[in-house]
C-alpha positions in Angstrom: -16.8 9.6 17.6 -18.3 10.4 14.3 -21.6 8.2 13.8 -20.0 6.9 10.8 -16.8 5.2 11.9 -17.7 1.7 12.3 -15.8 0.2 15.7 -13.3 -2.3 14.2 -13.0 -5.9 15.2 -10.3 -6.3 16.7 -8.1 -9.3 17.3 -5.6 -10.3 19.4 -2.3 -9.1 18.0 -0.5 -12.7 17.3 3.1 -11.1 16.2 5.6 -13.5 17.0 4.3 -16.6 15.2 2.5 -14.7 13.1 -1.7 -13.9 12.0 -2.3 -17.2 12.9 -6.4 -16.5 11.8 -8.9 -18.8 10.0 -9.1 -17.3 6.6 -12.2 -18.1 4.0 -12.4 -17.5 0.6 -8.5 -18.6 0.7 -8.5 -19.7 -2.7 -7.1 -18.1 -5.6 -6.1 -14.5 -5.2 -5.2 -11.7 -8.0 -3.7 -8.9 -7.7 -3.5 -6.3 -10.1 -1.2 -3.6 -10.2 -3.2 0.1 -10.5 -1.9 3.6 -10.8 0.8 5.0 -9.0 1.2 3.4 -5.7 -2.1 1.2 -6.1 -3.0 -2.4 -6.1 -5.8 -4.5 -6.1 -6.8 -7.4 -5.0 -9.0 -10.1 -5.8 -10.2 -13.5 -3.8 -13.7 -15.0 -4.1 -16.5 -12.5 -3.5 -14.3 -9.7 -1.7 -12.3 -6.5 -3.7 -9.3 -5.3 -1.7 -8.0 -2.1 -2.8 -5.0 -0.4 -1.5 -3.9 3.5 -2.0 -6.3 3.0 -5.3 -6.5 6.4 -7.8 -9.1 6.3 -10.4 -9.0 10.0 -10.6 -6.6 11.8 -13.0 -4.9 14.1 -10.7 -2.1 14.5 -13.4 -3.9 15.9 -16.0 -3.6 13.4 -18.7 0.5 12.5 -17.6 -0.4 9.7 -14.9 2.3 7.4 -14.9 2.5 4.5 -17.2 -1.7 5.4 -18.0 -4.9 5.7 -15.8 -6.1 2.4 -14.8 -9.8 2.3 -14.2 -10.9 1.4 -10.3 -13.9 -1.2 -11.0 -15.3 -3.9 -8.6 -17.7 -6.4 -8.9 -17.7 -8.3 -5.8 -20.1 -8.5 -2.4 -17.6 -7.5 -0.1 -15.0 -4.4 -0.9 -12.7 -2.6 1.2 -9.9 0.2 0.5 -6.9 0.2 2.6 -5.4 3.8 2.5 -1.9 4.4 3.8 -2.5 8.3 4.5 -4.1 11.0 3.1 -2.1 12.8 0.3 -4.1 13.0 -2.6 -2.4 11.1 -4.7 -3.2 7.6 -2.3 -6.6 8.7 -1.1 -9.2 9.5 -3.9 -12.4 10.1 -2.0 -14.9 9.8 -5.1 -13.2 7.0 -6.5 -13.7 5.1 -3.2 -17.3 6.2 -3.0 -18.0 5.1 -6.4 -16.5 1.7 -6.1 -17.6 1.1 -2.6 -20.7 2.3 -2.7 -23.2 1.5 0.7 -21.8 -1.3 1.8 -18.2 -1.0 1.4 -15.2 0.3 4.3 -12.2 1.8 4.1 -9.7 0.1 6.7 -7.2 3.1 8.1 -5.4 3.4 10.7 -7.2 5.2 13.8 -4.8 8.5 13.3 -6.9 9.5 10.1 -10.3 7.7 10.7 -12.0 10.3 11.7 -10.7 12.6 8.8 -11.6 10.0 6.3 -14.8 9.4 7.6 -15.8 13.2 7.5 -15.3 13.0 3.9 -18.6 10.6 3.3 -16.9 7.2 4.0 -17.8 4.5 5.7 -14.7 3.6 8.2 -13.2 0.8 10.0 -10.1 2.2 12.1 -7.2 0.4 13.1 -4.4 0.6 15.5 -1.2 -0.2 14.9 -0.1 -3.8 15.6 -3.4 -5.0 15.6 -5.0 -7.0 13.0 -8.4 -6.6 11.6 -10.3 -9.0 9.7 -12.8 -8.7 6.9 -14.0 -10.8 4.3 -11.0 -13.8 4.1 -8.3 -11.1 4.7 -6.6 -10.0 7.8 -4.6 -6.4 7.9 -2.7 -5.1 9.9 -1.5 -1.4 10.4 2.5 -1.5 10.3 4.9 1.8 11.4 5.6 3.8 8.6 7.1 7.2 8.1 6.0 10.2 5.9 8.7 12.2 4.1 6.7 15.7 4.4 4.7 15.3 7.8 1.4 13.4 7.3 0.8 10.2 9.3 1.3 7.3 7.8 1.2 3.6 7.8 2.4 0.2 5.8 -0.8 -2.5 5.5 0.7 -6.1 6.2 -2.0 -7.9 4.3 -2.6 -12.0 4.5 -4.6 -14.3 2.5 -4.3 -17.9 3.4 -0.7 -18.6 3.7 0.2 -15.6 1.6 1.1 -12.5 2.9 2.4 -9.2 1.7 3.0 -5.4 2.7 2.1 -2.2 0.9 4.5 0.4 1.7 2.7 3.7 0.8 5.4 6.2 -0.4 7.3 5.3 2.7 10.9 7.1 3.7 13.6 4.5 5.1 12.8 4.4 8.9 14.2 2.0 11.7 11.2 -0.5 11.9 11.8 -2.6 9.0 13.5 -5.6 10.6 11.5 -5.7 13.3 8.1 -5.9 10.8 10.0 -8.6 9.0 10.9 -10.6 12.0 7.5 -10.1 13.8 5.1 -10.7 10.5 7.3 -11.9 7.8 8.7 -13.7 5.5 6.3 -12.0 2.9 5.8 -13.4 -0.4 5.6 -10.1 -1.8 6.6 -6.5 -0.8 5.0 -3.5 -3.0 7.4 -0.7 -2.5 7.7 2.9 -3.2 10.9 3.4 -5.1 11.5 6.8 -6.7 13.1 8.8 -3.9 11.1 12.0 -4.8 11.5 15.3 -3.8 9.4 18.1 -3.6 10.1 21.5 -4.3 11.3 24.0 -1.4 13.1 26.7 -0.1 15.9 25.7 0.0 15.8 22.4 -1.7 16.8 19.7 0.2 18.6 16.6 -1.2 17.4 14.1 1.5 14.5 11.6 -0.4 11.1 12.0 1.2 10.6 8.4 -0.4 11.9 5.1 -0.7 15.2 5.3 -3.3 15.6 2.3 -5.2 18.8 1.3 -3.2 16.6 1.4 0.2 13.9 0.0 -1.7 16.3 -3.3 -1.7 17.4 -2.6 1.5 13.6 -3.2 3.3 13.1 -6.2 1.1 16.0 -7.5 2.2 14.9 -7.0 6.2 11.5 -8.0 5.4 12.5 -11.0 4.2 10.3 -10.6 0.6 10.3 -13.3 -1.7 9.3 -10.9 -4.0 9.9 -6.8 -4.5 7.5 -5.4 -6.6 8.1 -1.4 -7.4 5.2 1.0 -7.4 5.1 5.2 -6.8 7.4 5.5 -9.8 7.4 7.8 -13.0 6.6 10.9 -12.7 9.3 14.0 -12.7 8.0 17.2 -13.1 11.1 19.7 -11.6 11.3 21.8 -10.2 8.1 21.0 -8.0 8.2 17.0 -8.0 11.9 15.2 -8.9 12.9 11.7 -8.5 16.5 9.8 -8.9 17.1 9.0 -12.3 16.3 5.9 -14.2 14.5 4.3 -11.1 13.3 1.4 -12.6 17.1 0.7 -13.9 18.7 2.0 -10.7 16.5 -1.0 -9.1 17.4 -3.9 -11.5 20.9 -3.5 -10.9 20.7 -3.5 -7.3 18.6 -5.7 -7.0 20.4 -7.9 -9.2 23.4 -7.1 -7.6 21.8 -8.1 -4.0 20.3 -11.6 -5.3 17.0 -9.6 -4.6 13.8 -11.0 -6.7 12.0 -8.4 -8.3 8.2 -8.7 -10.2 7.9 -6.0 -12.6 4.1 -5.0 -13.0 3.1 -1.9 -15.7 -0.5 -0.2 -14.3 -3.1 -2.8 -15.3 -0.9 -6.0 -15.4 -1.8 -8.7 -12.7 0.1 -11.8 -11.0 -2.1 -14.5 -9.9 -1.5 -16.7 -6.5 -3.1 -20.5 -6.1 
């Protein structure tokens, strides 16, 4: 194994009542929207980012505006779903990281992400790891073009939520709702993009609004919060039309809550 994974510690997977862990720090907890598909979050002296991009891979179009990356606390981690470029920034993580920060990904790419100068804590699926107040936990997900891939189930306190990468619609969902749910919050892909090819296909390789509702709905989320939105460039990247307004009225029509968050904006849990 490369010298510098760090081995994980790993708990006992406690799925059908839940993380049932001892959780510090579990105080107040913020968690600001970035760009794209990223978040962070914010509890006491620990940084939690998730598929974070400080990097303008757009060339001066990125969705909504660049958000910077910044953290200022002791402990920082970065959760990475997979390893497309546009949810794994390598020098954005090694900035904001520094020495004594991890990145937490699942044991498929560990070794790949720790060849490119990180510090690593892998993780299997199922099995939750804890770090610094926060427990996560690796969840099945499914890549639209190939590339493994996960969802992070993430709990603070009595709070949990799930991250869902740019995840396609796969048969799992129900069974991560009934096994680690309700969540109070599910940050979902939602733009149904497709990528250029010969011949073009017409099958999303991400969550469409519609299915976006759809895994809120099995994953019993009090909230849906849409992320990985925003950005059509055809022929090489297209999404549905009007996402964002294909979403409201579903979700409106499905009694589904929804929490809209631009890059930058934050929602605060007590």
């Amino acid at each position: 194994m490369n010298p510098r994974i760090r081995a994980a510690w790993l708990l006992p997977a406690a799925l059908a009542a839940g993380i049932a862990l001892a959780q510090e720090d579990a105080g107040e907890l913020r968690i600001e929207r970035l760009t794209w598909a990223g978040i962070k979050m914010t509890a006491g002296e620990t940084t939690v980012l998730i598929d974070a991009i400080g990097t303008d891979i757009w060339d001066g179009k990125a969705p909504d505006g660049l958000v910077a990356v910044e953290a200022d606390t002791r402990r920082r981690y970065a959760l990475v779903t997979h390893a497309h470029n546009d949810h794994f920034d390598v020098e954005t993580l090694k900035r904001v990281l520094g020495d004594t920060g991890y990145v937490i990904a699942h044991e498929s790419i560990a070794t790949y992400i720790a060849s490119r100068g990180l510090q690593v804590v892998p993780a299997a699926t199922w099995v939750p790891v804890s770090r610094g107040g926060f427990t996560f936990t690796a969840v099945p997900a499914s890549d639209g073009f190939g590339a493994e891939q996960v969802s992070w189930v993430v709990v603070h306190g009595e709070r949990r939520y799930l991250h869902g990468g740019d995840t396609i619609w796969h048969g799992r969902w129900h069974e991560i709702g009934q096994q680690l749910g309700p969540f109070d919050a599910a940050f979902l892909p939602i733009n149904g993009a497709r990528l250029q090819s010969d011949p073009m296909i017409e099958t999303p390789g991400t969550l469409t609004p519609q299915q976006a509702v759809d895994a809120a709905l099995l994953l019993r989320a009090r909230s849906l919060v849409p992320i990985h939105y925003g950005n059509d460039d055809p022929p090489y990247y297209v999404e549905v039309p009007r996402p964002l307004e294909t979403l409201r009225a579903t979700a409106d029509r499905r009694a589904v809550p929804v929490t809209y968050l631009l890059p930058g904006e934050f929602m605060t849990i007590r």
